[in-house]
Backbone as JSON, one array per atom type, in Angstrom:
{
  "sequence": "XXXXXXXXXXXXXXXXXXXXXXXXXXXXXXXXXXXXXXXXXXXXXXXXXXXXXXXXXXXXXXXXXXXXXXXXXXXXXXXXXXXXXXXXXXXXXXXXXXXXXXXXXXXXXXXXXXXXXXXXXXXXXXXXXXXXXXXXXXXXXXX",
  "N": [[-13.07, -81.06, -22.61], [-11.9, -79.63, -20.74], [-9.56, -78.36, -21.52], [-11.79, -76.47, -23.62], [-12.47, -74.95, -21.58], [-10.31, -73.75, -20.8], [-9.26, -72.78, -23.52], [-11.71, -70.08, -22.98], [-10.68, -69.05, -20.98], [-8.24, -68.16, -21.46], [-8.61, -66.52, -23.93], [-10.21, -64.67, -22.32], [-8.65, -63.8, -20.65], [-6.89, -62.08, -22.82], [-8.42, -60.35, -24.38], [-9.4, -58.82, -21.96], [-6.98, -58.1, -21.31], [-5.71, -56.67, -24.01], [-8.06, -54.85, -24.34], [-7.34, -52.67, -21.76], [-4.59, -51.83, -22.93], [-5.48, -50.36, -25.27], [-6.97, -48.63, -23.87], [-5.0, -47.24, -22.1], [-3.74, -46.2, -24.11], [-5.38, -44.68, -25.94], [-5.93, -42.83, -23.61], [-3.1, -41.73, -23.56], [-3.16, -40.18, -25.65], [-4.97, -38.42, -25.5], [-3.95, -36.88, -23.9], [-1.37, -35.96, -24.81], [-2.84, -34.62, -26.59], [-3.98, -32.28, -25.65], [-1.96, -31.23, -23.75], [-0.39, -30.03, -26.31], [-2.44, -27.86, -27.14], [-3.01, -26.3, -25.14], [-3.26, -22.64, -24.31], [-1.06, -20.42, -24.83], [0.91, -18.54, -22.2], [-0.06, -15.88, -20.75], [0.7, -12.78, -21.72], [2.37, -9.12, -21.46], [2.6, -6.9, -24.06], [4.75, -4.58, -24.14], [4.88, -1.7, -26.95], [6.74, 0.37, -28.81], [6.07, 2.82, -30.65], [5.15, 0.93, -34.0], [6.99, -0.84, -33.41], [7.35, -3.82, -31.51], [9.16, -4.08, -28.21], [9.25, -5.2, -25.48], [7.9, -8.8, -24.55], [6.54, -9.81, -21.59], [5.51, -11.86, -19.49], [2.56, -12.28, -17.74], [2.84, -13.63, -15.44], [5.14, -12.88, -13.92], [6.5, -11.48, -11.36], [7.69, -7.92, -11.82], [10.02, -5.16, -12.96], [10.03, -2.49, -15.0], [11.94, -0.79, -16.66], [11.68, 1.78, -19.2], [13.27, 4.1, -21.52], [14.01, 6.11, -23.13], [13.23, 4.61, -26.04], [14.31, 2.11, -25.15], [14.29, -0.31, -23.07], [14.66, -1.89, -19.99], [14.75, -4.47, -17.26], [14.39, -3.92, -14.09], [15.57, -3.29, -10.7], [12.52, -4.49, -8.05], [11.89, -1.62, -6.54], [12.79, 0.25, -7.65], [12.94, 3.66, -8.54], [11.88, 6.82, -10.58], [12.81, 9.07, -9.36], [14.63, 8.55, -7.5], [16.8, 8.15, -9.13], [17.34, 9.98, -11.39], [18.31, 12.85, -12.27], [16.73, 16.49, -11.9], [17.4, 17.47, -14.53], [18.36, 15.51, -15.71], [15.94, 13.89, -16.48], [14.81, 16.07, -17.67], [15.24, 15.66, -20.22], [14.99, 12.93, -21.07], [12.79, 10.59, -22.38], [11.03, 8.89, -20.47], [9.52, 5.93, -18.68], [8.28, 3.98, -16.42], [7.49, 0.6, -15.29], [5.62, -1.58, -14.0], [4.79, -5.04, -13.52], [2.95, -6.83, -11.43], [1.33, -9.42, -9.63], [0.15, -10.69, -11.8], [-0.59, -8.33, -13.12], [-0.19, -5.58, -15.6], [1.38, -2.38, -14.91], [1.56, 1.16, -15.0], [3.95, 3.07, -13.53], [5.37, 5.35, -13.01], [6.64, 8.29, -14.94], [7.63, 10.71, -16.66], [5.91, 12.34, -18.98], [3.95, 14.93, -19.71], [1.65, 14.78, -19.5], [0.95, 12.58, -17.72], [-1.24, 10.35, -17.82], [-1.06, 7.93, -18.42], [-0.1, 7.13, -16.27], [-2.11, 7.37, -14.88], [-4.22, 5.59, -15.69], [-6.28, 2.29, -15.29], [-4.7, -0.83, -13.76], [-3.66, -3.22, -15.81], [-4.74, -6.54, -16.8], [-5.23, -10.1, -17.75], [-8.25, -10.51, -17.11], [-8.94, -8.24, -17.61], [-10.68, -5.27, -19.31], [-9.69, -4.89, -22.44], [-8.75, -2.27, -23.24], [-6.07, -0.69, -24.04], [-3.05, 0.2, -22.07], [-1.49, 3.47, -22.43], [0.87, 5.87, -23.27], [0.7, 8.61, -24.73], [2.56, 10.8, -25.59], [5.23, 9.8, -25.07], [4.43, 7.62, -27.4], [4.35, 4.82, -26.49], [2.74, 1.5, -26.24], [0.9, -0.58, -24.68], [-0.05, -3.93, -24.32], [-2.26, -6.69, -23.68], [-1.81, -10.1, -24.25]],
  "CA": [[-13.82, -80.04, -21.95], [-10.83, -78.85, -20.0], [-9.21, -77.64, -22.67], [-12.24, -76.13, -23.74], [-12.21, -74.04, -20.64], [-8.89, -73.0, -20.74], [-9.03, -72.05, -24.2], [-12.3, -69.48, -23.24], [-10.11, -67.91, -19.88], [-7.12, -67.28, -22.21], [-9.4, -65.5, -24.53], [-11.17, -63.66, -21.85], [-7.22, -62.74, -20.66], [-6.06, -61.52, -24.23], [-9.3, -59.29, -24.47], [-9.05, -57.9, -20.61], [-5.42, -57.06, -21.56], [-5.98, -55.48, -24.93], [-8.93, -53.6, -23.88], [-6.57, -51.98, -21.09], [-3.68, -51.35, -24.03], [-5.85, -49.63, -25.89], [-7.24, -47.37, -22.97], [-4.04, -46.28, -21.8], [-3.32, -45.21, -25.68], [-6.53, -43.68, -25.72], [-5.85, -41.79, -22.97], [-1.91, -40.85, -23.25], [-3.39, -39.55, -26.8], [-5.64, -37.33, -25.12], [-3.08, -36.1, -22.54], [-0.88, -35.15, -25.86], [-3.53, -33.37, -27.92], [-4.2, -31.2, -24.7], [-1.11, -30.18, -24.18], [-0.3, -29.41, -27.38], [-3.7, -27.18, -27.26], [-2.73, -25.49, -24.11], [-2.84, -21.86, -24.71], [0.29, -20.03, -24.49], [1.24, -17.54, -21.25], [-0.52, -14.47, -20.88], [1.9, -11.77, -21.42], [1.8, -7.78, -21.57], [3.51, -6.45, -25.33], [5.03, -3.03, -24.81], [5.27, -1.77, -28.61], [7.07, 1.84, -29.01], [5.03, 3.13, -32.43], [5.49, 0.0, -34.17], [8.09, -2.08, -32.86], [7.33, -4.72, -30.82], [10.19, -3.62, -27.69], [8.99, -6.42, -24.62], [6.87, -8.93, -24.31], [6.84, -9.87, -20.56], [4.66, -12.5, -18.66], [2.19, -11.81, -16.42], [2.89, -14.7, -13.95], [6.34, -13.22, -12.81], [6.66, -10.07, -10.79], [8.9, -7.6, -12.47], [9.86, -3.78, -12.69], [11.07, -2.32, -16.55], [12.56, 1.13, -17.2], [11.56, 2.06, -20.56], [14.29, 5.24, -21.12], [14.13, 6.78, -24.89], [13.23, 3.37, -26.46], [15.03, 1.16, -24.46], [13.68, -0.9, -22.28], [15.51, -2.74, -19.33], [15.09, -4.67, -16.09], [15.06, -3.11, -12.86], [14.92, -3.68, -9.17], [11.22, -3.62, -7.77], [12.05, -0.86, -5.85], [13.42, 1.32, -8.62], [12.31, 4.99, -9.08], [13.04, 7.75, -11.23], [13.52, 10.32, -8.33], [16.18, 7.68, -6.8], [18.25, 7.57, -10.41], [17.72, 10.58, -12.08], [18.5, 14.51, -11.93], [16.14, 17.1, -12.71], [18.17, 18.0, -15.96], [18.27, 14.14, -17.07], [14.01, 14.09, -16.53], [13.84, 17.08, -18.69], [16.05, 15.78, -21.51], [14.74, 11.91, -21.55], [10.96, 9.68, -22.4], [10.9, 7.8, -18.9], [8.21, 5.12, -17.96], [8.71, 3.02, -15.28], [6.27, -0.15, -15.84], [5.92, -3.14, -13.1], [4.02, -6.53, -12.97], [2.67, -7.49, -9.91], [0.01, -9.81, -9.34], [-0.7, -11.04, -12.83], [-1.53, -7.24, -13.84], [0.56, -4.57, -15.13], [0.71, -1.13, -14.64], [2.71, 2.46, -15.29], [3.97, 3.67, -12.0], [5.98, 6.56, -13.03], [6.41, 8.95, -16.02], [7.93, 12.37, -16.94], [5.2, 12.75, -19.93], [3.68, 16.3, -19.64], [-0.37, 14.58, -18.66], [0.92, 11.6, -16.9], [-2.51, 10.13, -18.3], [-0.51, 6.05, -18.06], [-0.02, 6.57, -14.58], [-3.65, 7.13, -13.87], [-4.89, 4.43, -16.21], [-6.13, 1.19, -14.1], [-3.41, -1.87, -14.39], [-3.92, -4.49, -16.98], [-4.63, -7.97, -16.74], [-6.08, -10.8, -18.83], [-9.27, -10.17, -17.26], [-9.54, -6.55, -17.87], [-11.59, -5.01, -20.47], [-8.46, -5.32, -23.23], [-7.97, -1.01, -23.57], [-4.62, -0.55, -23.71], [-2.44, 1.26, -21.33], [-0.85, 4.68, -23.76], [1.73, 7.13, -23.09], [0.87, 8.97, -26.28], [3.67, 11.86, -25.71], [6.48, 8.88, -25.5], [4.43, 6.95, -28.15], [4.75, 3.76, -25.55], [1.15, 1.18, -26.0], [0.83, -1.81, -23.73], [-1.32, -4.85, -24.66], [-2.4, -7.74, -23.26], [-1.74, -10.65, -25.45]],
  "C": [[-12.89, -79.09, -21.18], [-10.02, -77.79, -20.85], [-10.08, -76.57, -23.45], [-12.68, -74.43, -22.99], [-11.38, -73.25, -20.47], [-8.6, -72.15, -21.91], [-9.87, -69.88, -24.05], [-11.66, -68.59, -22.04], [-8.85, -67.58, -20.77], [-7.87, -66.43, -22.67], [-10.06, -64.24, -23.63], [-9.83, -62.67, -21.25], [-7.03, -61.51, -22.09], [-7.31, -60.55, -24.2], [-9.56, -58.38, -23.18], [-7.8, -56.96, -21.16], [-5.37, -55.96, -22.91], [-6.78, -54.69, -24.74], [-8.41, -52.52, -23.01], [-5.44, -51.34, -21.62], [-4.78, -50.69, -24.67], [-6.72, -48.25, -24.69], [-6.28, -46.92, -22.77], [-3.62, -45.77, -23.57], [-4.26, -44.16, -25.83], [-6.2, -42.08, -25.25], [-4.42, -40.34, -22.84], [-2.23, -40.01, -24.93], [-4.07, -38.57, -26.73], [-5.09, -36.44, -24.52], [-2.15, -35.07, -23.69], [-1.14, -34.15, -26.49], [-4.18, -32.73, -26.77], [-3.2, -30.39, -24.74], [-0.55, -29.27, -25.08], [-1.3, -27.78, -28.02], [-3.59, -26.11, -26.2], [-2.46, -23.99, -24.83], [-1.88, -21.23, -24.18], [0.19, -19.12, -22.95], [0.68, -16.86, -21.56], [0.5, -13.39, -20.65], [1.35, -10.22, -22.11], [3.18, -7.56, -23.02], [3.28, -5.04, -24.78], [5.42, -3.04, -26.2], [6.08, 0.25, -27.87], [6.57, 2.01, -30.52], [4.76, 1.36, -32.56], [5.94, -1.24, -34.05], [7.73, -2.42, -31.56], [9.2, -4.55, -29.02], [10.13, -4.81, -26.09], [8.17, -7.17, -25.13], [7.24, -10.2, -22.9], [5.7, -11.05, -20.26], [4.35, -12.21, -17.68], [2.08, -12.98, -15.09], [3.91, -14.24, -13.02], [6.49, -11.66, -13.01], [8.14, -9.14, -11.48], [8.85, -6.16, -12.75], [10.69, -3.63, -14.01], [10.99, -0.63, -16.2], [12.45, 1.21, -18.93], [12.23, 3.6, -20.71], [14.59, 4.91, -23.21], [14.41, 5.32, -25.51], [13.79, 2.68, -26.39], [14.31, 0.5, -23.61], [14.72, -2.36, -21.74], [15.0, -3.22, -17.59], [15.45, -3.8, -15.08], [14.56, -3.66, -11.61], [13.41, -3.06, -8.74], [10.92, -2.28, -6.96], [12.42, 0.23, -6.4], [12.48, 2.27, -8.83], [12.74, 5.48, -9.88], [13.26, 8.93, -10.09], [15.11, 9.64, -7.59], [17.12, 8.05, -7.65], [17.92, 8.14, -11.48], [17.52, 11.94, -11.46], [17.33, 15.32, -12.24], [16.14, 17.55, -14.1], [18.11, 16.25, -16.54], [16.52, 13.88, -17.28], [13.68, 14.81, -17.39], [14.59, 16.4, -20.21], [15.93, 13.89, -22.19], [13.26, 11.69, -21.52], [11.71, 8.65, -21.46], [9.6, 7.18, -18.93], [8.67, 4.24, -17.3], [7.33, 2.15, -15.23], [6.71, -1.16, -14.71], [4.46, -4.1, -13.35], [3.91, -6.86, -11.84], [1.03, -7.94, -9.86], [-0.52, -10.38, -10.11], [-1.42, -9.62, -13.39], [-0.04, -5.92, -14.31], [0.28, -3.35, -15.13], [1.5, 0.17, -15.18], [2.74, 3.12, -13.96], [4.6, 4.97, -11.78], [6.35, 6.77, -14.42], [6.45, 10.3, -16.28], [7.32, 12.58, -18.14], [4.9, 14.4, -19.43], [2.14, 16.16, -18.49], [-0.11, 13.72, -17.65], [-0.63, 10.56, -17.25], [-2.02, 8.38, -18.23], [-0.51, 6.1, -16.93], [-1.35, 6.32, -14.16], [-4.17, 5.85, -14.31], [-4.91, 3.15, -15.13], [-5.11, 0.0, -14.35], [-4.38, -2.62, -15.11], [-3.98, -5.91, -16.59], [-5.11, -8.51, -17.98], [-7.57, -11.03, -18.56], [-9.79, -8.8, -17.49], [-10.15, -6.67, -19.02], [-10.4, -4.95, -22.26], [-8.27, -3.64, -23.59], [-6.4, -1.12, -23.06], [-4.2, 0.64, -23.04], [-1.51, 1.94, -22.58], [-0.2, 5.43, -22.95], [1.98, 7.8, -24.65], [2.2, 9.6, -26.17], [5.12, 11.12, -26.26], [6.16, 8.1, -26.34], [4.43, 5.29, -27.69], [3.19, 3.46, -25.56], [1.71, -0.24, -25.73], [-0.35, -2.52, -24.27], [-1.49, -5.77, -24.14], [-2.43, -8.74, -24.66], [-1.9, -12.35, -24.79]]
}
C-alpha cells in the first residue's frame, strides 16, 4: 500500500512538472512569434522623383538639409539664412526638413510658392498626404 502511494505522488510530480515544461514552451513560443510580428519603425521616406534619397525614423529628433539632391545631417538649429548667401539661394533646390516629436515637417525652402513649408507636419497618425515641394521635385511619406 505504501508503495502504492508513493508510486501515485511520483506520478502526480512528473505531471505537475511536465505540465509547467510545456507552459513555459508555450509561452516562450508566443513571446517569439510576437516579436517576430512586431511591426517595423515608423519612418518618413524622402524620395527626389523616383529615388528613394532618406528614410529617417520618426522616434529620433533630427534636422536634414536636402541641397540639389543631396541630403545630409544637420544641427537642430541649422538655417539657410545662417549658411547661405543670397547668390548661393538663387543658384541651389534648398529644403531644410526636421523631426521633432514623432512628426516631420519642412521648415525652410527657397522654392518660388513655399507651399512644403505651409503644409501641416507628418506623422503616423496623420491623414497619409504627403508633404511636396513640386518645384524641387522633393515627396515625403510616411511609411
Amino acid at each position: 500500500m505504501e508503495k502504492t502511494e508513493e508510486r501515485e505522488s511520483r506520478r502526480r510530480s512528473l505531471l505537475f512538472y511536465g505540465l509547467l515544461v510545456l507552459l513555459l514552451l508555450c509561452s516562450g513560443g508566443g513571446f517569439y512569434i510576437y516579436q517576430q510580428m512586431k511591426t517595423p519603425e515608423t519612418a518618413a521616406v524622402i524620395r527626389l522623383g523616383d529615388q528613394e534619397l532618406l528614410r529617417a525614423p520618426l522616434s529620433r529628433d533630427a534636422r536634414y538639409l536636402l541641397k540639389d539632391g543631396e541630403i545630409t545631417e544637420v544641427d537642430m538649429d541649422y538655417t539657410m539664412a545662417a549658411n547661405f548667401s543670397a547668390e548661393e539661394l538663387s543658384e541651389h533646390a534648398i529644403n531644410v526638413l526636421e523631426i521633432r516629436d514623432g512628426r516631420i515637417r519642412c521648415i525652410e525652402a527657397n522654392c518660388p510658392d513655399l507651399t512644403c513649408v505651409h503644409i501641416a507636419p507628418m506623422g503616423a497618425d496623420t491623414d497619409g498626404i504627403p508633404i511636396a515641394c513640386l518645384p524641387h521635385g522633393m515627396i515625403i511619406t510616411i511609411e
